[in-house]
C-alpha positions, 0 to 999 in steps of 0.5 A, a space after each residue: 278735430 277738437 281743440 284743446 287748450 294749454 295754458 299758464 298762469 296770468 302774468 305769465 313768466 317764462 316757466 308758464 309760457 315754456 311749458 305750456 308750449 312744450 307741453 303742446 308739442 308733446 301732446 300733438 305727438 301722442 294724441 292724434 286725435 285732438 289738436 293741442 294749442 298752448 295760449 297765455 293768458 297774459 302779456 309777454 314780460 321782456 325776458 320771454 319775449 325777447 328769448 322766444 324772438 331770439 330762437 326764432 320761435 312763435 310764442 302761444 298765443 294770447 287768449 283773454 278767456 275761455 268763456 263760450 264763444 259762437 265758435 264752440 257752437 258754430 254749425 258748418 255749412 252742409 248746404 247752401 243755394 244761390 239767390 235764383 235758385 227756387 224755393 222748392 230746392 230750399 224745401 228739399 235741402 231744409 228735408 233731405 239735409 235735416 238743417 234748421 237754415 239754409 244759407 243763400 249765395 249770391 251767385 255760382 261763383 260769388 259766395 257772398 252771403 245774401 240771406 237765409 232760408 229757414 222752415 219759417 220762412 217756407 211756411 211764411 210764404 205758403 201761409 200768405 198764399 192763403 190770405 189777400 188778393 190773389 198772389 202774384 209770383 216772381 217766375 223765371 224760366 230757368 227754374 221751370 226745369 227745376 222744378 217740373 217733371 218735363 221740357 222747355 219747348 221753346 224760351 220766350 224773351 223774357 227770363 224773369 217776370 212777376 205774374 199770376 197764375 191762371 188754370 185754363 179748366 172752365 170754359 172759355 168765356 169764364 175764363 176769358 172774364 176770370 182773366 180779365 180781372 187779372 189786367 193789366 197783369 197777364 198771367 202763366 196760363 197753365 192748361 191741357 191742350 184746351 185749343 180756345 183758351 191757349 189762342 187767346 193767350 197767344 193773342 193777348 202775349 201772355 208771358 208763359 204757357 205751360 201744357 200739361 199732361 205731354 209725355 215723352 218728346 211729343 209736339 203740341 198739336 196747336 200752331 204755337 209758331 207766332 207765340 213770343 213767350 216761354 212754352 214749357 210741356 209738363 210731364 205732369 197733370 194740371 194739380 200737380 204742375 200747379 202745386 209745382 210751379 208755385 215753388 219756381 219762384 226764386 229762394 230770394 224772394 223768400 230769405 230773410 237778410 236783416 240779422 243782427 251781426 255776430 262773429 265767431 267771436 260773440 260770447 255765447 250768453 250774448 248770441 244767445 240772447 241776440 237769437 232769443 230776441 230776434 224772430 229768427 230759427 238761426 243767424 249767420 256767423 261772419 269771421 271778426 277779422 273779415 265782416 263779408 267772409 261766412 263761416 256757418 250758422 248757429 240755430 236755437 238748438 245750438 243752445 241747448 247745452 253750454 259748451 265746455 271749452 277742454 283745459 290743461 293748466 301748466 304751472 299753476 293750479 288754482 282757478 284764482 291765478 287761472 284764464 278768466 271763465 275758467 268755471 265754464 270750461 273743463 279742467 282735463 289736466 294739471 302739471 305743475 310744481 306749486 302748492 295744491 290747491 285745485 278746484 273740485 272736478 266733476 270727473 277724474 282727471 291726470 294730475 302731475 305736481 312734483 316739488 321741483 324748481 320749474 315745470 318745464 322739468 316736469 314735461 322734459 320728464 313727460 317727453 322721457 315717459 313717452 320715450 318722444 324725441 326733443 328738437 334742439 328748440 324744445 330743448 332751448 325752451 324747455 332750458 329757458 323755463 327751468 334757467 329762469 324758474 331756478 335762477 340758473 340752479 342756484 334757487 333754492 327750489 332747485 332739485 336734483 330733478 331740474 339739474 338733470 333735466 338741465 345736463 340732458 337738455 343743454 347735451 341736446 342742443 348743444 350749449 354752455 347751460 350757464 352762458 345761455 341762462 347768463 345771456 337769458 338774464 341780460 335781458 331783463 331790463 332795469 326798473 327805471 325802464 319800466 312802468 311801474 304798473 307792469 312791474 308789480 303786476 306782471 308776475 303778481 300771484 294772489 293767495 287766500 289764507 287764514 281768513 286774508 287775501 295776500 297779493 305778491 308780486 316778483 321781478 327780476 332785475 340785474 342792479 338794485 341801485 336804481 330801486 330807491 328812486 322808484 320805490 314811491 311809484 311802485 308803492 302806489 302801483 302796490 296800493 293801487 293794486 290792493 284796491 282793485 283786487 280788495 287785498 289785505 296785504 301787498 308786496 313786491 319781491 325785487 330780485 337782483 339775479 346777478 346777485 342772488 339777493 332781493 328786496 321787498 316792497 310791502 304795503 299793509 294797512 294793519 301792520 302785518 309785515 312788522 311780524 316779518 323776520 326780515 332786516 327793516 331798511 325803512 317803512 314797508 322796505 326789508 332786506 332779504 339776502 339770499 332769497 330768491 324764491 317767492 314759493 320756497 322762501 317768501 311765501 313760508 315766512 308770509 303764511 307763518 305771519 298770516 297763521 300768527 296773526 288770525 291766532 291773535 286776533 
């Protein structure tokens, strides 16, 4: 089933992480044939945090990008083989399952992953055959069966040995001489019932024979009874037993083990490259929690085509406040209540924006559209993100749309909306217990307009009288800020919730914000009564100011 992610904005607030997990439960009801996964692309502030420990909820997961990864590509195991299997099942699995690899387990009952077998190395094998001295072959005798049309006669004391071949067709003192330059090994005599050759390798405790052209349950006509080594009868003619018998060697002896190490993990481009460089058709992929647990392989056709990760963006639009590798996934969905401002998409795709206070009001609708119930914790969640996104109704994004969504959700479970959004807010902690890096940068949102980029940034709190002690901290987490990010102009909107009233931070090098209609209280420090909202109230004001000045410029 294939995944599909959910996700806000960076510097997620509790509208972004409601939604995008409410929005994962309604889509896992309506669309059986995905799996939806709601994720945040960034830390959790300590409102969401403590509100979703307080309904006992898991929240998304954090997920830093969505750059392909081996896991989009990863092949899963149709088949494998134990290290003492012989070659010529890897052959059949490598034909009958048309894999690339073929992965090698230690044992029946150990899956610890030993190697891998691929047509390189098959043909590696075959091709050193043909080249030096005379091959030695690892045999063992429970893989004649395996690989021989016939039956074990009789089992010699030895299982595993390392041997030549030697074909009893000549005549016996050339193959008595031919042998002898085979010592000190001793070779697997495979031969009809040639009744010289085989009493000479009864004598000389040669470790196997093999007799061939012995059909159906008939005995050897030749006295084997002082023989200690393996008797094997092949149903088959000399060639073909020869031919056969190369392939009982096992698979271990073949499989390539020395790999370079990826997980489920790896970003694709690095794999890529890992598998370029190396000599190998195909690497194994290991779990990144568990170095010794397998997961499957990933072979060069694996990277023919990038994988596109599928997207849906809730409370946000715009790639620049998105999950990073965001232009290597594909964007399916947008339901959110900002300002449109969307990347180009190569396909049609559902767009939901409304110009209302939170988009969890929007999905509360969405789950009224497909006429799908609402738990009590939906309900709660789905309440936190619009509570907080409106400041408890009383922002001045608020619509009619949000109240009502408010009433139905509250009657749903069962709560004081006020009280519970009043309760919600006592969790946001003062300034002096934060660190001023997190505070500017926790809900910080970047916009790009008449040729300047603008970075704003808004927090919460219940008391503004611990702001003028920490007013120089902040300033340099603000310029701090504009240096990484190459910004024009930096502000932070500190917001008193109880109140209903904020203060802004601004910090410029080209005196923009001495254009701001705001009361001045001290250099980059402005009074803004009544204003709660960055996007409805602050953002105008900022825009008009950046519209003044490209004019005058």
């Amino acid at each position: 089933m294939k995944e599909i992610v959910i996700t806000g904005h960076r510097n997620p607030d509790m509208d972004s992480v409601c939604s995008a997990w409410a929005y994962a439960q309604l889509k896992n009801q309506i669309d059986l044939e995905h799996s939806y996964v709601a994720v945040r692309c960034g830390h959790l502030n300590n409102q969401t945090k403590e509100t979703f420990r307080e309904l006992e909820t898991e929240p998304p997961r954090l997920l830093k990008d969505v750059h392909p990864r081996v896991a989009d590509i990863l092949s899963p195991v149709s088949v494998f083989l134990r290290a003492e299997e012989p070659i010529l099942k890897a052959i059949r699995a490598l034909h009958d399952y048309t894999v690339s690899i073929v992965p090698i387990f230690k044992s029946k009952w150990d899956k610890h992953l030993v190697g891998l077998v691929s047509v390189q190395e098959v043909s590696d094998y075959l091709i050193s055959e043909q080249v030096g001295e005379r091959p030695r072959y690892t045999f063992r005798v429970s893989n004649f069966e395996k690989v021989l049309p016939g039956r074990l006669y009789r089992r010699g004391k030895v299982d595993g040995f390392r041997a030549p071949v030697m074909v009893g067709a000549m005549p016996f003192k050339v193959s008595v001489d031919r042998i002898a330059r085979l010592l000190p090994d001793k070779p697997v005599l495979v031969a009809g019932e040639r009744s010289s050759i085989i009493r000479y390798a009864i004598k000389n405790e040669f470790p196997a024979i093999i007799l061939t052209g012995v059909e159906g349950d008939a005995a050897p006509s030749i006295d084997l009874s002082d023989y200690q080594g393996t008797i094997f009868l092949s149903a088959t003619d000399t060639a073909e037993t020869v031919r056969l018998l190369r392939l009982s060697a096992p698979v271990k002896d073949i499989m390539g083990n020395d790999y370079p190490h990826l997980t489920e993990e790896t970003h694709f481009d690095d794999a890529k490259q890992m598998l370029i460089q190396s000599e190998y058709r195909g690497l194994p992929v290991f779990s990144s929690t568990d170095p010794d647990h397998f997961l499957g392989v990933v072979t060069r056709r694996c990277f023919i085509d990038r994988p596109k990760r599928q997207l849906i963006m809730v409370d946000h639009n715009e790639a620049s406040q998105s999950i990073r590798g965001i232009e290597h996934a594909e964007v399916i969905e947008i339901i959110d209540h900002h300002r449109l401002a969307p990347e180009k998409t190569r396909n049609p795709i559902y767009v939901s924006s409304k110009p209302v206070g939170s988009t969890c009001t929007i999905v509360f609708q969405h789950y009224l559209a497909f006429d799908r119930p609402i738990s009590k914790r939906c309900a709660k969640i789905l309440l936190s993100g619009i509570l907080s996104d409106t400041v408890i109704l009383k922002s001045p994004t608020t619509t009619e749309e949000d109240r009502s969504a408010v009433f139905r959700l509250a009657e749903i479970a069962e709560l004081d909306y006020r009280l519970f959004g009043e309760q919600m807010f006592s969790r946001t902690s003062v300034l002096s217990e934060k660190d001023p890096d997190h505070v500017v940068t926790s809900d910080f949102k970047v916009y790009r307009e008449y040729g300047y980029s603008i970075g704003i940034g808004q927090v919460e709190v219940v008391t503004l009288e611990d702001l003028s002690e920490n007013i120089p901290d902040l300033r340099g987490s603000l310029d701090r800020v504009a240096g990484d990010q190459r910004l024009d102009w930096v502000m932070l909107l500190v917001t008193n919730v109880l109140k209903e009233n904020s203060k802004l931070i601004s910090r410029t090098a080209s005196s923009l914000d001495e254009r701001l209609i705001y009361p001045k209280e001290g250099q980059g420090l402005f009074d803004l009564p009544g204003i709660l909202s960055r996007k409805k109230q602050l953002l105008p004001e900022v825009l008009r100011v950046l519209e003044e000045a490209s004019g005058t410029s």
